[in-house]
ZATI-990980 format. One record per residue (C-alpha): residue number from 1; chain; z, x, y. Coordinates in pm, 1 decimal, m for minus. Layout:
N
+-----+------+----------+----------+----------+
| pos | unit |       pz |       px |       py |
+-----+------+----------+----------+----------+
| NUM |    A |        Z |        X |        Y |
...
+-----+------+----------+----------+----------+
***
This chain:
226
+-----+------+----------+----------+----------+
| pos | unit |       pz |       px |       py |
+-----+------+----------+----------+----------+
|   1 |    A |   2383.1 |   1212.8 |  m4773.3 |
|   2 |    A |   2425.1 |   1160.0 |  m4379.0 |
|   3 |    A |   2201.6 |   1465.8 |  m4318.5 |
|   4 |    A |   1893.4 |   1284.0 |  m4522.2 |
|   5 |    A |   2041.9 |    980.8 |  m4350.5 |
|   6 |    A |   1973.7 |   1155.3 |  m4019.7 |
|   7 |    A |   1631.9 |   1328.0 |  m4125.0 |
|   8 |    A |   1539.0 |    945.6 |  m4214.4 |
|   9 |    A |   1615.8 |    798.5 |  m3906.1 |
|  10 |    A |   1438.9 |   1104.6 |  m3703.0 |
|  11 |    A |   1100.4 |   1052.3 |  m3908.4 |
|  12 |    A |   1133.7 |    679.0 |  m3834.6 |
|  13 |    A |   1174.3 |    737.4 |  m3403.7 |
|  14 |    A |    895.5 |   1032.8 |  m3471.1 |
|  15 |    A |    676.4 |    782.2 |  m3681.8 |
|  16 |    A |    740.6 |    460.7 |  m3423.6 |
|  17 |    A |    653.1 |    727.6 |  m3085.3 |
|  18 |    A |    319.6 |    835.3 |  m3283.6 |
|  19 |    A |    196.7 |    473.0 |  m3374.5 |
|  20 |    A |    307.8 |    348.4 |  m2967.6 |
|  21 |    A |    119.5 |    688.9 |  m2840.7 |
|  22 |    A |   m161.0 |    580.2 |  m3040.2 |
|  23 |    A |   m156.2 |    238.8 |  m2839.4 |
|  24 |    A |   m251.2 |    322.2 |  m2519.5 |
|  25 |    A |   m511.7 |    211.6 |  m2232.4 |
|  26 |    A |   m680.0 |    431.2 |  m2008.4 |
|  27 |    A |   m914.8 |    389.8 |  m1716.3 |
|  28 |    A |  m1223.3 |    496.3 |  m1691.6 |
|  29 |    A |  m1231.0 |    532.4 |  m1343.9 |
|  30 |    A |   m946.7 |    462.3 |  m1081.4 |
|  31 |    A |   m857.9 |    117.3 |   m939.8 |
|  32 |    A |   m978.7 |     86.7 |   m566.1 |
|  33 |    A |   m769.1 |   m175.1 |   m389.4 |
|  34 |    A |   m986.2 |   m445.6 |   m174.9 |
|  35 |    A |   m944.2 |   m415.6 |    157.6 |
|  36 |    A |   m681.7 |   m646.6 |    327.7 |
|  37 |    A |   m447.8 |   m742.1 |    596.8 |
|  38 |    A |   m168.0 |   m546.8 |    393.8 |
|  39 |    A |    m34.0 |   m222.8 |    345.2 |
|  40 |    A |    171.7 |    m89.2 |    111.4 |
|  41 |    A |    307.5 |    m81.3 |   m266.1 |
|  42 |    A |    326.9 |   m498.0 |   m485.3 |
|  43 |    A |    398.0 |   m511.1 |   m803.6 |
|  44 |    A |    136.1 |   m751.2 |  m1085.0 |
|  45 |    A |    166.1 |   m830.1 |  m1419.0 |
|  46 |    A |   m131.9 |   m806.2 |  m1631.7 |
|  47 |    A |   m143.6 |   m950.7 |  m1957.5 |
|  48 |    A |   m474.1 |   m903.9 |  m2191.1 |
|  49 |    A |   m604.2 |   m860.4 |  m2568.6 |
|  50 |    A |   m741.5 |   m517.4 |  m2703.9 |
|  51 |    A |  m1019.8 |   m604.7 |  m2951.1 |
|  52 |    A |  m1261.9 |   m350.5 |  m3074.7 |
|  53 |    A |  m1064.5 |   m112.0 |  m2800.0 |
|  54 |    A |  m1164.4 |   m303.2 |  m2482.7 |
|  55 |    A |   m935.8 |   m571.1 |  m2275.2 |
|  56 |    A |  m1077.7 |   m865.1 |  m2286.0 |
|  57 |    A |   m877.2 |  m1286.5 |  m2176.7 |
|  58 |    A |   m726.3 |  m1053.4 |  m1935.0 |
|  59 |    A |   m492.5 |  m1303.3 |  m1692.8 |
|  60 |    A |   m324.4 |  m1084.3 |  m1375.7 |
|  61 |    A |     m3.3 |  m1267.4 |  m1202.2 |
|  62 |    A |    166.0 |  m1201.9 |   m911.8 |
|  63 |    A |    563.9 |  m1050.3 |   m958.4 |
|  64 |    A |    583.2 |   m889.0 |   m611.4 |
|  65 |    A |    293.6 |   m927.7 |   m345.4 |
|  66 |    A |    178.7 |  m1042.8 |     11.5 |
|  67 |    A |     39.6 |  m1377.0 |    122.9 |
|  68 |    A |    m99.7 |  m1583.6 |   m124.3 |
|  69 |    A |   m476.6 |  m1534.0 |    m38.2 |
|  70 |    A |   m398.3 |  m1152.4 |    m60.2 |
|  71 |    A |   m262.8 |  m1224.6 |   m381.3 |
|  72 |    A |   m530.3 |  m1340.3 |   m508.6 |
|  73 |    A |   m834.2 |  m1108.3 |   m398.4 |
|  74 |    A |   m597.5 |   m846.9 |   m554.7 |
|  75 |    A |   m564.7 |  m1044.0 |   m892.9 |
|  76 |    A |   m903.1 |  m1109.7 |   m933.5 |
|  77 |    A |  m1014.5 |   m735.7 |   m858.2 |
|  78 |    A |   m708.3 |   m617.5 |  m1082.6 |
|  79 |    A |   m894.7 |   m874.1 |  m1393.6 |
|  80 |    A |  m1249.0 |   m757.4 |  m1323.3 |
|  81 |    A |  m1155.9 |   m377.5 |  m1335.3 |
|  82 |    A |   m954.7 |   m418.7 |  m1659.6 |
|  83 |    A |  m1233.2 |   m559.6 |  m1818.7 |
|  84 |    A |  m1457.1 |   m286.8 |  m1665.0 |
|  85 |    A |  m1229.4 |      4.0 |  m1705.0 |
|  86 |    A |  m1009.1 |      3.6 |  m2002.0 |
|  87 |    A |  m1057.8 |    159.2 |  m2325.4 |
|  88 |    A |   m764.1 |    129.8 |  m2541.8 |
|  89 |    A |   m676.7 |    256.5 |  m2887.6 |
|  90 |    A |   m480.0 |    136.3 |  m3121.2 |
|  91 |    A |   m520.3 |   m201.8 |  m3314.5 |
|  92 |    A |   m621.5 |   m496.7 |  m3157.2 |
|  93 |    A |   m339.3 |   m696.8 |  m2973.9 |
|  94 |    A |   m204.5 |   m850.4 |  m2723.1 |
|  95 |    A |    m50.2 |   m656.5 |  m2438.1 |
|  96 |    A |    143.7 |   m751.3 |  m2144.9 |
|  97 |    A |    224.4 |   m447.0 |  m1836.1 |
|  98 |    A |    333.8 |   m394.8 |  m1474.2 |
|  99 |    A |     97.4 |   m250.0 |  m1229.7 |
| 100 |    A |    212.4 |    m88.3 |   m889.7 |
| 101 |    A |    m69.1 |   m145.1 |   m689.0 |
| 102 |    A |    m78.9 |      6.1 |   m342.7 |
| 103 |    A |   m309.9 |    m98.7 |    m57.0 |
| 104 |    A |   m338.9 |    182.0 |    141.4 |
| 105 |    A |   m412.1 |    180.9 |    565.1 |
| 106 |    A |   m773.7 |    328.3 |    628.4 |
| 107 |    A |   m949.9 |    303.6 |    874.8 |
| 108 |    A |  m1314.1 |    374.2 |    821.5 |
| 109 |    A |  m1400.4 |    427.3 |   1200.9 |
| 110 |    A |  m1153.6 |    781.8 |   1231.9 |
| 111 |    A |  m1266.7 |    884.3 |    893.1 |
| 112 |    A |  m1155.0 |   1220.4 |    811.7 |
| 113 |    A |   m947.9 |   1272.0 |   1141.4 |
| 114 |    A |   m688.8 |   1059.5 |   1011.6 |
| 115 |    A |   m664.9 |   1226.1 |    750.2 |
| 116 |    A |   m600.2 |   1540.1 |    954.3 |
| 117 |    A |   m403.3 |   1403.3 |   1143.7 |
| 118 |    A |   m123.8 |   1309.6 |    850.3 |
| 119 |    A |   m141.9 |   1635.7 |    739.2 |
| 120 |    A |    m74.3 |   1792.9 |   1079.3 |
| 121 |    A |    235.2 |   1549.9 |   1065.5 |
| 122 |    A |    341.6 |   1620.5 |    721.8 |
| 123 |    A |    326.6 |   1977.7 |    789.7 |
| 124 |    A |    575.4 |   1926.8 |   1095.6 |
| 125 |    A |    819.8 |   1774.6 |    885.4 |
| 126 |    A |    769.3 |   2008.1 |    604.4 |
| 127 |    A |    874.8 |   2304.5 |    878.6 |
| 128 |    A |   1133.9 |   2143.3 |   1069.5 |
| 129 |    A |   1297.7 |   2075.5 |    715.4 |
| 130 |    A |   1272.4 |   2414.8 |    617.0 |
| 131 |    A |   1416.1 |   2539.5 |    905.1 |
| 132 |    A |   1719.3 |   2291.1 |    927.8 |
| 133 |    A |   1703.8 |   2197.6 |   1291.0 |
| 134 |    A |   1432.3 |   2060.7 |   1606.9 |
| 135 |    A |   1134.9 |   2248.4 |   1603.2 |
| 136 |    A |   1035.5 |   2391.2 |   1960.8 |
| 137 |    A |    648.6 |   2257.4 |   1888.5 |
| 138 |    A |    636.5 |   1880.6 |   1957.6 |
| 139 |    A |    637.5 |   1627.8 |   1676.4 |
| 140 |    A |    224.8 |   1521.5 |   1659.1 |
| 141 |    A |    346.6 |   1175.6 |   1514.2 |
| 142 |    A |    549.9 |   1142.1 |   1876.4 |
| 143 |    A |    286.8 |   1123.5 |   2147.3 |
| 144 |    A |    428.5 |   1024.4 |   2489.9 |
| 145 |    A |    409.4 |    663.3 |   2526.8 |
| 146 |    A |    519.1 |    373.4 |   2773.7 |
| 147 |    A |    514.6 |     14.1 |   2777.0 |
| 148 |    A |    357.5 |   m166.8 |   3090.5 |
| 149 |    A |    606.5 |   m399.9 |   3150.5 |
| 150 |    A |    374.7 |   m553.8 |   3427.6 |
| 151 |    A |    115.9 |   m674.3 |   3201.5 |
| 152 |    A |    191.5 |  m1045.5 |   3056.2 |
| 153 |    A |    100.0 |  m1075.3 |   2720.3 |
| 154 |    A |      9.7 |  m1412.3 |   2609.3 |
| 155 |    A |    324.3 |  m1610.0 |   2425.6 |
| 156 |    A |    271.3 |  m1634.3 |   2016.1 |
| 157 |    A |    393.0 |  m1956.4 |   1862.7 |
| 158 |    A |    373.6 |  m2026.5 |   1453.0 |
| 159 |    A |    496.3 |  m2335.9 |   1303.7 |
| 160 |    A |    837.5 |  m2179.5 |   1174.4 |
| 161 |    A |   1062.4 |  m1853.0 |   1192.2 |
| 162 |    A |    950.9 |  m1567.8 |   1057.1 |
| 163 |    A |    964.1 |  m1174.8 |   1093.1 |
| 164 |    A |    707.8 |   m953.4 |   1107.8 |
| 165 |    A |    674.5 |   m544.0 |   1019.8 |
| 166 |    A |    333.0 |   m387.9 |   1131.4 |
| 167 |    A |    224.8 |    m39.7 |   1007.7 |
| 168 |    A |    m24.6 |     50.2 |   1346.9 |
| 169 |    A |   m286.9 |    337.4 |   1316.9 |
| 170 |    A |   m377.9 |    433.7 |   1699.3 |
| 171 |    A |   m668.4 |    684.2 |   1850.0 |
| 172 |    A |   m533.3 |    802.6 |   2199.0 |
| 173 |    A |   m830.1 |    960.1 |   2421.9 |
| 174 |    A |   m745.7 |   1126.7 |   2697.4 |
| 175 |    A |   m525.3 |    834.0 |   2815.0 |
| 176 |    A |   m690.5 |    530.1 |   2712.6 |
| 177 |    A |   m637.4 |    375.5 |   2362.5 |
| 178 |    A |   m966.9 |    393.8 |   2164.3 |
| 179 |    A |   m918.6 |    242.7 |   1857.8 |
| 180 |    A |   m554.8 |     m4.1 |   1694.1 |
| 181 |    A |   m603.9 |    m43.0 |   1398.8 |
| 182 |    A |   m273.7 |   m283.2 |   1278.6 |
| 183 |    A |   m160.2 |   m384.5 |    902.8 |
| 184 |    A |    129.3 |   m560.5 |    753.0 |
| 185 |    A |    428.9 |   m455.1 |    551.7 |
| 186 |    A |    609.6 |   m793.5 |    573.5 |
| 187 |    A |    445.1 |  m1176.7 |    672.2 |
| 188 |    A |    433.1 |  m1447.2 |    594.1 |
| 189 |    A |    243.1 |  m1696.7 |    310.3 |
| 190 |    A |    m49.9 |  m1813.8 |    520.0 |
| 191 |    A |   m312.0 |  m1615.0 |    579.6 |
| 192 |    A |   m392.0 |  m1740.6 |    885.5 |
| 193 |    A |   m121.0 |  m1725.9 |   1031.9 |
| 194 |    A |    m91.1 |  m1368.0 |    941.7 |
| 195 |    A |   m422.4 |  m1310.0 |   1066.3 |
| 196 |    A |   m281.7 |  m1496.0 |   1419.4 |
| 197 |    A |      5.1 |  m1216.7 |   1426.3 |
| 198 |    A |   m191.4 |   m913.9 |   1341.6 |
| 199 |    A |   m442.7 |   m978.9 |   1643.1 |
| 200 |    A |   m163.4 |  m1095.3 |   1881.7 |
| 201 |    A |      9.5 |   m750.7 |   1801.4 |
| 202 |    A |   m297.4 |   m549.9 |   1870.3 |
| 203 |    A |   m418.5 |   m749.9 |   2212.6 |
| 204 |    A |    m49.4 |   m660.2 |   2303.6 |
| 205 |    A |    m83.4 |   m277.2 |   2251.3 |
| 206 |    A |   m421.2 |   m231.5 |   2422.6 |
| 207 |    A |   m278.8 |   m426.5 |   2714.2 |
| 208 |    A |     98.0 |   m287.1 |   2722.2 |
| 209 |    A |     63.1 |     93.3 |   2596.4 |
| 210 |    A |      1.4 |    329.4 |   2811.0 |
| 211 |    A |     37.7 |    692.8 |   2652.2 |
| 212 |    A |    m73.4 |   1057.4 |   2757.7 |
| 213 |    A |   m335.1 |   1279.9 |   2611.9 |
| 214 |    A |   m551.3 |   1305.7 |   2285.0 |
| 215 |    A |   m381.6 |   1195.9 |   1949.4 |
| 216 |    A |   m455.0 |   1002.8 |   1656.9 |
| 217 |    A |    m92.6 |    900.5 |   1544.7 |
| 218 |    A |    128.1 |    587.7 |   1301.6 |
| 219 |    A |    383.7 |    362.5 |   1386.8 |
| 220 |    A |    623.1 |     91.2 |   1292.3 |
| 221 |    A |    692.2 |   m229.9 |   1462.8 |
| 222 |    A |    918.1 |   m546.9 |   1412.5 |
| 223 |    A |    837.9 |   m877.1 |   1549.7 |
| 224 |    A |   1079.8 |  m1173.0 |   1521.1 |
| 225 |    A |    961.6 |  m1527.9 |   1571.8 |
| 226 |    A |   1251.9 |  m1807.2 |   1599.5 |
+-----+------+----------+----------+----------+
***
């Protein structure tokens, strides 16, 4: 009796995984992330009805993301790709999901050299972890850099305290800095504002940084304004 009891109970899980298999979305082509001040990974919440296997009412909400006018170019690219893009099976109904969503840090002016140039760096780490100690060849994400500390940069004031993280894409050519590119991982609501910061951070680069040589390289940076 508790065997059939079991062999009930695993036809029921195999039945339930076959009819929630059979009641799934896919894309027909990838989602491509507008283009903002932002980089990396937010979280939205998509909620939609499947009828005749296409989303359709779809409605996108924020549950982790960047400044509110970010926020909203993403939600209203997430909504017109669902509608363009999904083609679900299953019966019609209502369904509600998470997407991870991340907005990556181009930069259409280096093109493939970027590229290159994180792969160069990934396959620095990749060796110095194999060999369990400092490398002898130099890090290509560590170019040799100073800060001019005779070069005033002009004073940044926002309306209340907030802290900043840039992600900062810079071409060095022989010396002088070609191209700063800068993006956020943390700001603040207003876009703006955030707009404000981003260009005060890269006027302050091209007039502090001084570094040597050719390199195309990524950074981090923290800015704290009380």
């Amino acid at each position: 009796m508790r065997l059939a009891l079991l062999l009930v109970g695993l036809l029921m899980g195999m039945n339930a995984f076959a009819q929630e298999a059979d009641q799934t979305c896919t894309e027909t082509k990838p989602f491509v992330a507008p283009q903002t001040l932002w980089t990396g990974k937010f979280v939205y919440k998509a909620s939609y009805k499947v009828r005749a296997g296409r989303a359709e009412s779809v409605d996108v909400d924020t549950f982790r993301g960047a400044d509110r006018d970010t926020n909203s170019t993403v939600r209203k690219a997430l909504e017109k790709h669902i509608v363009e893009n999904y083609r679900c099976s299953g019966p019609d109904r209502r369904v509600e999901e998470y997407l991870a969503i991340n907005l990556p840090h181009d930069v259409p002016e280096l093109g493939e050299r970027l590229y290159e140039a994180r792969a160069r760096v990934t396959a620095w780490r990749t060796a110095a972890k194999a060999a369990s100690a400092a490398l002898t060849a130099p890090n290509p994400a560590v170019p040799v850099c100073t800060s001019n500390q005779s070069q005033k940069t002009t004073l940044l004031k926002i309306s209340s305290p907030a802290e900043f993280i840039f992600h900062e894409v810079l071409e060095i050519r022989d010396g002088v800095i070609d191209v700063v590119d800068v993006k956020l991982m943390q700001g603040g609501q207003d876009r703006r504002t955030n707009q404000m910061v981003v260009d005060w951070e890269i006027s302050r680069i091209r007039e502090n940084l001084r570094c040597e040589g050719t390199a195309i390289f990524e950074l981090e940076s923290t800015l704290k304004l009380n």
